[in-house]
Every structure is written in structure tokens, then in C-alpha cells.
N, C-alpha and C positions, 0 to 999 in steps of 0.2 A: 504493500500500500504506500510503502514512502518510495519506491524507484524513483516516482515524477518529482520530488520534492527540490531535490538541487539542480537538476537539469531545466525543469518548468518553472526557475526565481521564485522557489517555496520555501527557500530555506528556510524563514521564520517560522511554517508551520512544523516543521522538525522538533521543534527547541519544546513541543508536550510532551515528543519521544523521551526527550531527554530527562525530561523531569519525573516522566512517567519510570523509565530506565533505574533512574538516580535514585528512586525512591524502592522498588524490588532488591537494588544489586546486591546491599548489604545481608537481605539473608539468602543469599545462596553462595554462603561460604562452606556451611557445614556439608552443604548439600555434592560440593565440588570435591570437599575433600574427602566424603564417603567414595565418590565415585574415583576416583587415585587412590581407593585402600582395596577396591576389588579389583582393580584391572591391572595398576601399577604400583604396589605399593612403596618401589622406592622413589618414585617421585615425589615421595614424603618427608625426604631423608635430611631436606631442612625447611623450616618452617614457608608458608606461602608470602607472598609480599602484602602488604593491609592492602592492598586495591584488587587481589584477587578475590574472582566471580565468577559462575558457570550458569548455564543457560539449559533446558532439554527442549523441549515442544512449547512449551508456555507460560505464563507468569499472568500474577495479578497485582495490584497495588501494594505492594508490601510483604508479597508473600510470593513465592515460588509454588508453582502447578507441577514441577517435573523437573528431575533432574537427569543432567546428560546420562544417555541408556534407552532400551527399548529398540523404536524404531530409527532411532539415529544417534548420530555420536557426537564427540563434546566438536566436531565442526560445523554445528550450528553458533555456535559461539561466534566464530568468524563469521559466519551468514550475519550476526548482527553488524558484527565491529564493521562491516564493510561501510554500510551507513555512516559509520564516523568518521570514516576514511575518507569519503564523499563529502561532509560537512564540510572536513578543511580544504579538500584539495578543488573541491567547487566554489567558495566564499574567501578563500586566502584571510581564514575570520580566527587572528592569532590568542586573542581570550578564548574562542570555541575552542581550541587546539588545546592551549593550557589548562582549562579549567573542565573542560568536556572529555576532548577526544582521548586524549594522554593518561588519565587515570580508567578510562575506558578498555582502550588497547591495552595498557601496559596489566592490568587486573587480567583481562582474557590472552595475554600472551604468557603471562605465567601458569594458568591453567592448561592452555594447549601442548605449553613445553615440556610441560610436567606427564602427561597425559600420552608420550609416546617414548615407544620402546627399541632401540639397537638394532635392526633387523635386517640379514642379509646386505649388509651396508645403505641400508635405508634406515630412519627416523619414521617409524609407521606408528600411526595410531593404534595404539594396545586394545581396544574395544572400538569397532568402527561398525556402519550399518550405511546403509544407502539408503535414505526415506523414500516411499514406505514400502521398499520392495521386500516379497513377500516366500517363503520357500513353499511348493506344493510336492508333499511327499508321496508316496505311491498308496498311503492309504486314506487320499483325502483330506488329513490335516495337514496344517500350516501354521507356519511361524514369520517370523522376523525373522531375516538373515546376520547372522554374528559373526564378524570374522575380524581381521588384521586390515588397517591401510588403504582403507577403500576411496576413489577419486574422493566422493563428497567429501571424506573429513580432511583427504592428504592436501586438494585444492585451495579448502580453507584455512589452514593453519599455512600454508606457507602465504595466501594473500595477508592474511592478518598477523603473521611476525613478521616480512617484509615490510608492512607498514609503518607496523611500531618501529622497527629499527630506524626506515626513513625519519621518521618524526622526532626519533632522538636526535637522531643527528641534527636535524634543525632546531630542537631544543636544547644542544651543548649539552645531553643527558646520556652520552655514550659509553659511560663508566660504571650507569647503573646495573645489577646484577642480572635483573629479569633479562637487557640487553643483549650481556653479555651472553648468554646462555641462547638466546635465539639466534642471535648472529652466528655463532658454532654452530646452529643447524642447518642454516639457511643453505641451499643447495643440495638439501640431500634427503628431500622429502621426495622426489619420483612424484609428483602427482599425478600425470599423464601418463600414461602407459596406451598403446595401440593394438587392439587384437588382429584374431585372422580376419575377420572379415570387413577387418579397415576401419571399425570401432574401437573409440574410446572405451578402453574398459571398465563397467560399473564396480566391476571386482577384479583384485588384483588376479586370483587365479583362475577365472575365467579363459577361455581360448575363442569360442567363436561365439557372436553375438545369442544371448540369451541363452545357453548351452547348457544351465542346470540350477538354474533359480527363476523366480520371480515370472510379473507378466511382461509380454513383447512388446505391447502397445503401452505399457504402465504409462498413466498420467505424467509422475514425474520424471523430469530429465537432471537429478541430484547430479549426475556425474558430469555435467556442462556446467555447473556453475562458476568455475572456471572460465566461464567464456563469458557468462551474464550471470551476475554481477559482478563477477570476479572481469579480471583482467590479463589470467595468465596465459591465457590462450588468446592471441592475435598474430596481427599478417608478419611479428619478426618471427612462429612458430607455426609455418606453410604446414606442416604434415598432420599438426594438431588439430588447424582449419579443417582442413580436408578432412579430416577422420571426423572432428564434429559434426559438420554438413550430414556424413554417411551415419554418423549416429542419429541424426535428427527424420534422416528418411527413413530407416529402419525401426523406429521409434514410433510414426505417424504422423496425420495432421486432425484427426479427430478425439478428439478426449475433452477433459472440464474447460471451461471456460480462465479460469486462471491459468493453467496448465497449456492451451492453446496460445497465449500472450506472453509466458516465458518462450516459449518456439520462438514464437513473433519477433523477443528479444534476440534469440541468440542468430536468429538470416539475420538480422539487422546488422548485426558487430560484424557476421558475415559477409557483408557486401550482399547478401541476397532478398534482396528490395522486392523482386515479383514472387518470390517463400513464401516472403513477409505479409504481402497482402492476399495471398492463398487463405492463409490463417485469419487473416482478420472477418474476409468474408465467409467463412467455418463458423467466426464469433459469431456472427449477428445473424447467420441465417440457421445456427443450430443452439445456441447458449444466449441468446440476449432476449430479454423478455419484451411485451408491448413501454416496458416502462422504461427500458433502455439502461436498468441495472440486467451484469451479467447471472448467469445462470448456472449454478453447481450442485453437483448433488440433488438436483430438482429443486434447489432454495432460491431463490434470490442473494447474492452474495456479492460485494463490491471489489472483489481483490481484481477483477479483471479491465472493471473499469480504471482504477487509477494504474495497472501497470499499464495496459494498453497505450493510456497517454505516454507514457516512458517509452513506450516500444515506437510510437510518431518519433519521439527526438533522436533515439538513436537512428532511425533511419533519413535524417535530416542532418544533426550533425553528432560526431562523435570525436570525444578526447581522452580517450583513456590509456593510449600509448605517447610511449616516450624518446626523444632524440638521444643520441649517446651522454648527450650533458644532464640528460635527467629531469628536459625542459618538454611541458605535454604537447603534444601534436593535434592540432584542430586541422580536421577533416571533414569539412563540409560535403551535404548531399554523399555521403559516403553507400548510403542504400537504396538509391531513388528507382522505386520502380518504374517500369515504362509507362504505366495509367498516370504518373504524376510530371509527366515530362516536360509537356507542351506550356503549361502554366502555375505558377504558385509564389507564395512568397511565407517567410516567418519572421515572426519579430520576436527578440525579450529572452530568445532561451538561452542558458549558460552553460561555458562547457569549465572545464578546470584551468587551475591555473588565475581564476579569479576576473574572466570576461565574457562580456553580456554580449551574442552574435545577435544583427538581424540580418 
């Protein structure tokens, strides 16, 4: 619901997130460190930092609904921080950074660091899960899939300790310890991995798409997040492209209406403007109600609405890659399908780096 927020000049309606955030974070302390006493428990082996926090499925005002576990792993954590990653690097807004984003990342960069284990010279997530992909066993029941290092959580923890470290470095905070520890991993989480059949793999041991869990068409595409929201998959990472693309066809273009505008998102990053609008006309002539909220689960439900605006600005302009200096790269009409060619214009949207495009 917040994608459109920094790209559509909303930042100010973020800043309920934040409060809303600021007010749960504190108790899912306990919550984090149960969850590093069953999976890893020497990530224990010296106390957490006071800004460390963990996240599972959901929260309420003050209280935690779930902690990391279940259907997904502590890479949801990062699915938040990405947001605050956004904040700064969309509004160049140095109090956000200080007083937000910085005790934000650096609380869930200690959780994630903690939170993975030595493996095969990889840093893999000790308890990882692919939301909400599902195992069907030969007598009918099913579970949640559990295993080692799967994209969703490996994508997210190296966007969101990559960040934080960025951020120290621009906060002359490179000495601090959670730093330290992320920066020794950074490069050696593998998130991406490519199978036989040119997919992205949703699990690391997997071999050919779909080969022995879960559903084909499953609504979610956890293992592209990487590509949307995330930013580690783009055009300097051609074979990653490519394998996304071939995971998103294999995948579908028919499922929930939230689920159809993450798609939506990820042709966009991809250069694939006529994908993009495949799906959107999917949205409204199979998911969008007479009232023109989208449609899920047969409810009325709005997450489609406000990403789908997100998925217009990525396919209009995007910034989320970088020159060798470290400076973002704005690429306009980077997705324009052929139906938008002849005419159009936009005003007001923002990319990073701190400028308003029309």
C-alpha cells in the first residue's frame, strides 16, 4: 500500500507508517530473540543492539501478531526496511534518515545478521520459507515449506544490510558493530540463483521450475522481490533479467488482484511496458469491482489499487540503479508500452536522489 508513496510526492503520508512502526517495534524484541534460540542459537552469543526488532506477517498498535516463522522468514523484515530505504533515498530528508530510517535498518540489520548461518560458503538464512508457498504430499496434506536460504529471505537481507551499511557510511557510523558484522557478509549471501529451466529459483534446491513443492500459478512471486521492491536484480544483472521475465511467464498472468500489480511491477523494472499493460487489463476486467476498488479473495480489498499507481510510475520513470560513483540513474519512459506512445504527458513524480520529474 505504501509503493506509490515516495515515487507519487506522498512522502508525508509515510511519516503514520512510521509512527505506527515506532510504536509496535519495541515489543518484538522478545519475540526476535525466541526466534534466534530455535533456528540459530549462536547468534545469541552476544547481546542484540537496543534498536533490534523483528517483524513475521503482522502487527498491531503496540503489540506484535506474529513473529518471524510459519509461512515466511525473518526476510520480511527487509520487505519492511525497504520502505525506509525509499524514504531517504527518494526525499534526500537527513532528520528522516537520522531519526527514522537509521534506528530502523540498523535494529533489523542486526536481526537478519544474526539470523543466518555459514553454509556451503554462503551466509543462508537458518529458517527461511517462500510466502505462502505450500508443500502437497502424496496423501493430500500440506504444509508450509521449511528449509535453508531461500530467494525471498536471501534477497532481502542483503537489500536491507546493503542499505544500512550505505547509510552509515553517510552517517560517519562505520565503526559501529551491527556495521561491522554486515559489511563481512555483504557478498556472500547468493540471492539469485538460476535453475534448468531459466528460472529464478524459489528454493535453493530446487532444479527445474516447480519440481516438488508448492503451486505453479501461486499468486505470489516472493522470489522476485528482488527485482520489485528490491533493486538487486536490474539491467547491470542481464541473466537475472532474463530469468525473471521467464519466471514471471511461467508463473502467469491470472491470479488476485494485488498479486496481478506486483507482475505489473516487476515488466515495468523490466523494460516490459506491453506485460505490463497485459496485466493491468487482467485487473479490471477480472479483479476490479463496479466501485473500482480491487478485488481479492472475492472481498473488496485496496492493496491493488494503491500499488497499481506505483506500477504507472515505474513504467514512466524509474531510479533505482546506480553509476559506478554511486550516483542514481533516472530513466525516463523506461517501460512505455506501444498503446501509450502517440501521446501523454506527467507531472510531480519523484525519483531518488531527491528530484521532482515532469
Amino acid at each position: 500500500n505504501y509503493w506509490p508513496a515516495f515515487s507519487c510526492n506522498l512522502a508525508d503520508c509515510f511519516q503514520a507508517y512510521a509512527a505506527f512502526n515506532a510504536a509496535f517495534r519495541p515489543t518484538t524484541r522478545a519475540a526476535g530473540e525466541n526466534f534466534l534460540r530455535h533456528v540459530n542459537p549462536r547468534g545469541l552469543d552476544t547481546p542484540p543492539c537496543e534498536d533490534f526488532w523483528s517483524i513475521g506477517t503482522a502487527s498491531w498498535p503496540y503489540e506484535l501478531a506474529g513473529s518471524p516463522g510459519g509461512h515466511s522468514g525473518p526476510g520480511t523484515g527487509g520487505f519492511t526496511t525497504a520502505l525506509y530505504t525509499d524514504w531517504y533515498d527518494f526525499t534526500q530528508d537527513r532528520d528522516a534518515l537520522e531519526k527514522h530510517c537509521w534506528p530502523v535498518l540498523r535494529g533489523m540489520s542486526d536481526m537478519l545478521s544474526r539470523s543466518v548461518v555459514w553454509t556451503n560458503g554462503c551466509w543462508l538464512s537458518a529458517f527461511s520459507a517462500s510466502p505462502e508457498q505450500w508443500v502437497k504430499r502424496p496423501d493430500g496434506t500440506g504444509g508450509y515449506y521449511h528449509t535453508v536460504g531461500c530467494a525471498f529471505d536471501q534477497e532481502m537481507i542483503q537489500a536491507n544490510n546493503a542499505a544500512f551499511v550505505r547509510f552509515a557510511e553517510l552517517l560517519g557510523r562505520e565503526d559501529d558493530p551491527v556495521v561491522r558484522r554486515c559489511r563481512e557478509q555483504l557478498g556472500k549471501y547468493a540471492p539469485v540463483q538460476v535453475g534448468a529451466d531459466g528460472q529464478i529459483k524459489e528454493f535453493r534446491e530446487e532444479t527445474h521450475y516447480n519440481d516438488f513443492c508448492g503451486e505453479r500459478h501461486h499468486r505470489h512471486i516472493s522470489h522476485l522481490v528482488g527485482l520489485y521492491p528490491g533493486a538487486i536484480i536490474n539491467r547491470t544483472t542481464p541473466a537475472w533479467c532474463k530469468a525473471a521475465s521467464t519466471t514471471l511467464d511461467l508463473r502467469g498472468d491470472h491470479t488476485e488482484a494485488w498479486a496481478l500489480v506486483h507482475r505489473m511491477c516487476c515488466r515495468a523494472r523490466l523494460g516490459e511496458g506491453d506485460r505490463a499493460t497485459i496485466l493491468f487489463g487482467n485487473l479490471m476486467r477480472e479483479k476490479t469491482a463496479d466501485t473500482l476498488w480491487s478485488i481479492a479473495h472475492g472481498v473488496h480489498i485496496i492493496d491493488a489499487n494503491y500499488a497499481g499507481t506505483a506500477a504507472f510510475t515505474e513504467m514512466l520513470v524509474q531510479s533505482h540503479e546506480c553509476d559506478a560513483q554511486g550516483n542514481f540513474i533516472v530513466d525516463l519512459l523506461p517501460a512505455l508500452p506501444t498503446a501509450w506512445k502517440n501521446a501523454g504527458s506527467f507531472k510531480g513524480l519523484c525519483v531518488r536522489g531527491g528530484w521532482m520529474i515532469d
